[in-house]
Phi, psi and omega in degrees: 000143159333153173256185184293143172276106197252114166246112198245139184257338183266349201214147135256178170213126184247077185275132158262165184245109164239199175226116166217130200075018195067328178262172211278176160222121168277172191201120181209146167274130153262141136208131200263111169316139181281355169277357211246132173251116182356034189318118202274341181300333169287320173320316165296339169316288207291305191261070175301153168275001195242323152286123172285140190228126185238095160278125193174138195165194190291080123345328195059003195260117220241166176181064192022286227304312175295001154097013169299140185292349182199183194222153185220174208291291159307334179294318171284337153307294179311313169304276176342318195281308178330298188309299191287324169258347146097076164265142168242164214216160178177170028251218205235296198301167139311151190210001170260071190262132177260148184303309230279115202283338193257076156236139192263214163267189195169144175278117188216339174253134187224166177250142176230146183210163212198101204061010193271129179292345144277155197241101158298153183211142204238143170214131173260134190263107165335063214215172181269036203274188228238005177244165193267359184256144206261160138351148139231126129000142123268145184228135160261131211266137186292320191287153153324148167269337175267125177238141171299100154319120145325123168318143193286154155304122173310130177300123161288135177276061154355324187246088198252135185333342301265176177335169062018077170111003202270319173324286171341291207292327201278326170293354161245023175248164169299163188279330162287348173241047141290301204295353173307319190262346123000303195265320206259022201358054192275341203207022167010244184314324189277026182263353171276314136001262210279003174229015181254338159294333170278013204272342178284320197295307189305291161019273185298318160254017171286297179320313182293309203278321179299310170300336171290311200289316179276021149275331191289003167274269157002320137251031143305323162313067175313214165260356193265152179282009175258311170318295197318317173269021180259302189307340167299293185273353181257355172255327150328321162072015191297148156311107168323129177303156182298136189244130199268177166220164198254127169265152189317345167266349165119320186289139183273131189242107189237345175284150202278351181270332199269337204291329191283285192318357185257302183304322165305315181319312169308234187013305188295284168324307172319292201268021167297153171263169163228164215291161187266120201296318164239141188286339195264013179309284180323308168332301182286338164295303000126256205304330156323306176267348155292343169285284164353300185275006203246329182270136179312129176301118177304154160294139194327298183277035176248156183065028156266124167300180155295155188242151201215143168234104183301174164278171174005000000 
């Protein structure tokens, strides 16, 4: 079924209803003219708080955090607005190749979604069509995004109780006549003590060191948004973008086989000689400079002109 009919002036929008998981999901194409400046009161419209909501389409809205190569006056508004009501926004790859060779890819159709009982994932699809905006795939995810913890494991006594007398007996006999009372169980547990003990101290110090490493990760991260998105793809770990290359009929190329096959051509052409338009060029070129070299050299002072010195 249709979603609420919105009449928005900065933006369109084309909503559907479905159901999932028993409950409702709006779902809307956006698209916002790169001239039209942004209202946020229609964002709100669109990402109700009380219904989960997924928008997505050509926004124009450009910004770091969404992996854009630069950032514009809607894109941060629209970031602002996110940050404060907790939109989560994708995908990561580029979704933009412009014909145009010195334009870079850019991120531009993005998703925004808000509440859905599943953890939506965006994958942009690679294909050869004939407009410069790539697919992008939504996937809605089977798991849950709230999941129930697992109950903890029960805690180990570490200090476990020993004998009436067992502490005494194990400090004043030698250590070779542990496993004797050992087997004879006069000092059982506490002989289970002293090797049960470094396993909290390692614990305790793996944990310090995982935490020192990811703060000093963390602050490597200046204020500027090029740390800030380098610290981004490095905890994310996304794939780099397809850098496309253009084949000799005019079609944009994204596969790694066709992209190898362009660059030999390239290659093939550069290093071709090229052809000679008369064959008898050369000759006559060839016979100029043996004429050249074959007539005698003037005296220095015949063919110097005069030398004229204008005034001042």
């Amino acid at each position: 079924m249709f979603a609420p009919n919105l009449k928005l002036e900065s933006m369109q929008a084309l909503g559907i209803e479905v159901c999932v998981a028993g409950q409702p999901l709006h779902i809307y194409s956006i698209y916002k003219p790169p001239q039209e400046k942004l209202i946020l009161s229609e964002v709100h419209k669109i990402m109700s708080s009380t219904v989960p909501t997924i928008a997505a389409s050509d926004w124009n809205c450009k910004h770091p955090a969404w992996n854009s190569m630069s950032a514009n006056t809607q894109g941060r508004r629209l970031f602002d607005d996110a940050e404060s009501r907790g939109y989560s926004s994708g995908p990561e790859a580029p979704t933009r190749y412009p014909a145009v060779q010195h334009q870079m890819p850019d991120v531009l159709d993005i998703c925004f979604h808000r509440g859905p009982h599943c953890e939506p994932y965006q994958e942009v699809l690679l294909d050869e069509l004939t407009s410069d905006h790539l697919p992008v795939l939504l996937v809605l995810d089977q798991r849950p995004t709230q999941t129930i913890l697992a109950p903890p494991p029960p805690a180990s006594s570490w200090h476990p109780q020993p004998p009436a007398g067992g502490y005494h007996h194990c400090l004043t006999t030698s250590p070779s006549s542990w496993a004797k009372s050992a087997g004879s169980g006069s000092c059982g547990s506490a002989t289970v003590t002293p090797l049960s003990k470094p396993k909290p101290t390692i614990k305790s110090e793996l944990r310090d060191q995982q935490n020192q490493e990811w703060e000093r990760r963390l602050d490597s991260a200046a204020d500027d948004w090029t740390s800030i998105h380098r610290l981004c793809r490095q905890l994310s770990n996304a794939q780099p973008p397809v850098r496309l290359l253009t084949h000799s009929d005019g079609t944009l190329r994204y596969r790694a086989e066709d992209r190898a096959g362009i660059f030999a051509e390239c290659l093939e052409r550069q290093f071709q000689p090229n052809p000679v338009l008369r064959p008898d060029h050369t000759a006559e070129v060839d016979e100029f400079l043996l004429k050249m070299k074959a007539d005698p050299l003037p005296p220095p002072d015949e063919g110097h002109l005069p030398i004229f010195f204008s005034p001042g």
